[in-house]
BATORGU-162910 format. One record per residue (C-alpha): x, y, z. Coordinates in steps of 0.05 Angstrom, whole numbers, plus 5000, padded with zeros to 4 digits. Layout:
<sites>
XYZ
...
</sites>
This chain:
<sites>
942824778896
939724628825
941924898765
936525308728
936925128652
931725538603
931925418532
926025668477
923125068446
918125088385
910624998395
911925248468
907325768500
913026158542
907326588582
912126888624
914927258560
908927318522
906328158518
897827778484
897427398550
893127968584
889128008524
888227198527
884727298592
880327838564
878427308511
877726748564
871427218590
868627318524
868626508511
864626408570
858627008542
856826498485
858026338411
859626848361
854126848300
857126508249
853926318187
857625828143
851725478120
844125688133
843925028180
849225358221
845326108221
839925718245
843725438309
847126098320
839726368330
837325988368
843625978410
842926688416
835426628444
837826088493
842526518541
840426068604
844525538566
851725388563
852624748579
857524198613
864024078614
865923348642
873123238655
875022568668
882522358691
884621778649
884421098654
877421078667
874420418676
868020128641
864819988705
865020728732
857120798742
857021568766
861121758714
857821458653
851121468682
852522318691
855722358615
849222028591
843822348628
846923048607
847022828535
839122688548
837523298588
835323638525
832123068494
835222428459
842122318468
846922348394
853822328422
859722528374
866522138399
872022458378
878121998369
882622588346
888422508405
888921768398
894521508359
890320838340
883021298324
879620748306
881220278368
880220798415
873121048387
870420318390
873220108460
869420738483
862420578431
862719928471
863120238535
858320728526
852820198500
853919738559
850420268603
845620568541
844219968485
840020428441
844221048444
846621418374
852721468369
857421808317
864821808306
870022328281
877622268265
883222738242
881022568179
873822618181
872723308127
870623928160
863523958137
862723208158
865123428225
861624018231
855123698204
856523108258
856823538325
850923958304
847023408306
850023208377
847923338436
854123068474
861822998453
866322488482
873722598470
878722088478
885322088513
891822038469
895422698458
891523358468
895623738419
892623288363
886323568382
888924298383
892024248320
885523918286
881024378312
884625058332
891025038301
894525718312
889725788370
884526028312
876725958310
875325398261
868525178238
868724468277
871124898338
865025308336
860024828324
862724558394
861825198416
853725198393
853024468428
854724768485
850925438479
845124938462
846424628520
850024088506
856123718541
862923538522
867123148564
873722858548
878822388585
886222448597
888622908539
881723008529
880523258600
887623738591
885624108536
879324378561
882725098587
884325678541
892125378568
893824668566
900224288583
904423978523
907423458572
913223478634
914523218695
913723568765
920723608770
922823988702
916724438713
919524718783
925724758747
930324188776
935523908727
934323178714
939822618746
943722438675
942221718656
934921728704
928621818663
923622318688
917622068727
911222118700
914722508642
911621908595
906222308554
910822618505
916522118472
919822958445
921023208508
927823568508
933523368558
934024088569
928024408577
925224568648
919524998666
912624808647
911024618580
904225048559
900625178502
894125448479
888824958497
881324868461
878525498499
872825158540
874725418615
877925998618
877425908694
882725418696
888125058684
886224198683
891223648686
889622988681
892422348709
893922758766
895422358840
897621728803
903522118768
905822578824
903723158784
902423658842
908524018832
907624118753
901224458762
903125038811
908725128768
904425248701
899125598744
904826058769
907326188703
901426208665
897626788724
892426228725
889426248805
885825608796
888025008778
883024318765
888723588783
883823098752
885522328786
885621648744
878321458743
875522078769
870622568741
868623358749
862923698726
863124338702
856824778693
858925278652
852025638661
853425768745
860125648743
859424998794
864124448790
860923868817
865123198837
861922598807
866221988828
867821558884
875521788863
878322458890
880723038849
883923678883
883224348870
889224918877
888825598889
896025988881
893126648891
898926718944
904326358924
910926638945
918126388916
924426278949
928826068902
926525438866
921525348932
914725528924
909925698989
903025959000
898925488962
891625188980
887824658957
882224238979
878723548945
873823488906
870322918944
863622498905
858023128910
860923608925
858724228899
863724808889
864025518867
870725658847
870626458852
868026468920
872425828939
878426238917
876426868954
875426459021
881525929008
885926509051
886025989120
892625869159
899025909109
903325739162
904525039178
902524889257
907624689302
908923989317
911723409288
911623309211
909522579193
914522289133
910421919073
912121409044
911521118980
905220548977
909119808991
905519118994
900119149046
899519869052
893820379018
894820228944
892520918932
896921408909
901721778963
899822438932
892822298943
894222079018
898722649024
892323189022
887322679049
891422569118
892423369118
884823559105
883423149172
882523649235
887523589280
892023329233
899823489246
903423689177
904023069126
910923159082
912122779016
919122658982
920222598913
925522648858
929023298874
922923698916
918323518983
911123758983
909023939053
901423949070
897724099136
890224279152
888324979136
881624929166
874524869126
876824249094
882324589056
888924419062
895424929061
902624629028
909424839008
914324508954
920824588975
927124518926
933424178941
935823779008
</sites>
């Protein structure tokens, strides 16, 4: 049976010992009513008015996966048409999570001018001063952020999870009706909670094998030796509704998310893949799949624990238009829970000449069939266990240990 190891760690939201968290979901509902008035300058009063006469509007979130390729038509081609909706598109890139700002902000100008020549297009860094920054995004009507690490963008722009003047003129681009998408660490820091980094593994709270290097534990070169459980910390307040994780079948990070979800209270959670894209209309609350890659969403509204073991859980694809309300998906996502009898068909990992697409991603595609018999997964320490729970959702367990 694993050993379970907890040790506080700096910088480390520990929401399963934190008294503010219920008052961090009363906030969470007051980010999604609009903008506070804020008038730093009398350009900014001026926004914040007509913000406030604009309550129709509150704009788009786009989050994109990672490793998004230039070719990706329905995802550029969506980013681009909602920076136009409004009239002509002035996108802000924000290179803020990249280590190498300046490499990363031009290999995405370049990408973004292969689909739209004459677009405008601005760029701000760590560095850039506030009122440049602030100046910069109230002319936008889009932002782009780039992947790296998302808790360069949290300390940039809401360090000590505090309103800052660059984080509310994202918050009047959006009231305006603007959109802001962001990739990879830009696509994680979207909720009011983000992850820090981890591995599936260390979130459920299996001890590593000493001397074997956690999978997909690659985002974050400080990760302790010792520290299991989720890593969370306050995110750039966006979606409340959820918590989103990026790179998401191709790193086996299933497991990671229902632990943070579980810990965190957080019903919904948003497993962007490599390549993929959802929308989020922040107006009717509609997330909207936008590429030919899947994403998943997960509902632990019923998760039960045995142990390290972890039962109960839902989740369904987001497929390429598919159009999703997440409250009402959560309050019907209550199908079978119990895994039908019959055999359980044993997945393995992708070889040469097999489906070069992720296991995890077969895993709930071969379970969200009808008819399907229950599809289990191994992997380093746990087994994920999916079957069909009817509707095009599909029911799984993790289970801990041999």
């Amino acid at each position: 049976m694993p050993r379970r190891i907890t040790r506080p760690e700096s910088g480390v939201l520990n929401l399963a010992k934190n008294p503010g968290y219920s008052a961090l979901l009363l906030a969470a509902t007051l980010v999604l009513a609009g903008p506070p008035a804020v008038a730093a300058t009398a350009a900014h009063a001026t926004a914040a008015a007509s913000a406030a006469h604009e309550p129709s509007r509150r704009g788009t979130l786009l989050l994109i996966g990672g490793a998004i390729e230039d070719t990706n038509r329905p995802v550029y081609q969506r980013f681009l048409a909602l920076a136009s909706a409004h009239g002509p598109a002035h996108i802000v890139i924000a290179a803020a999570a990249s280590l190498e700002q300046d490499e990363s902000a031009d290999y995405k100008i370049k990408a973004l001018k292969s689909w739209a020549p004459g677009v405008n297009i601005e760029v701000v860094r760590r560095e850039t001063p506030t009122a440049e920054t602030v100046a910069a995004i109230d002319r936008a009507t889009a932002m782009f952020f780039t992947g790296g690490d998302q808790k360069r963008v949290t300390d940039r722009y809401r360090p000590g999870d505090k309103d800052t003047p660059e984080w509310l003129a994202m918050r009047r681009l959006l009231a305006r009706g603007g959109v802001i998408a962001g990739t990879s660490a830009g696509d994680a820091m979207m909720g009011n909670i983000m992850f820090l980094s981890g591995d599936s593994s260390r979130a459920l709270g299996i001890v590593p094998t000493p001397g074997r290097p956690a999978p997909g534990d690659d985002d974050d070169e400080e990760e302790s030796p010792l520290w299991l459980g989720p890593r969370l910390a306050p995110g750039m307040r966006f979606y409340p509704l959820a918590l989103c994780d990026s790179h998401f079948f191709e790193r086996d990070r299933v497991g990671r998310l229902v632990a943070a979800q579980e810990m965190a209270g957080v019903k919904l959670g948003i497993g962007v893949g490599e390549d993929a894209a959802v929308e989020v209309d922040l107006r009717s609350g509609e997330l909207r799949g936008i590429s030919l890659t899947e994403s998943l969403l997960v509902d632990t509204g019923e998760l039960r624990r045995d142990g390290l073991s972890r039962s109960g859980m839902v989740a369904r694809l987001i497929h390429q238009g598919d159009r999703i309300a997440p409250v009402r998906w959560l309050a019907t996502a209550t199908a079978l829970r119990k895994a039908p009898a019959g055999p359980v068909q044993e997945l393995p990992g992708s070889s040469p000449g097999q489906d070069p697409r992720p296991a995890a991603w077969r895993l709930f595609h071969l379970a969200s069939e009808p008819g399907s018999h229950a599809v289990r997964q191994n992997l380093d320490g746990f087994s994920i266990t999916a079957y069909p729970a009817g509707l095009g959702n599909v029911a799984f367990d993790i289970h801990v240990g041999k």
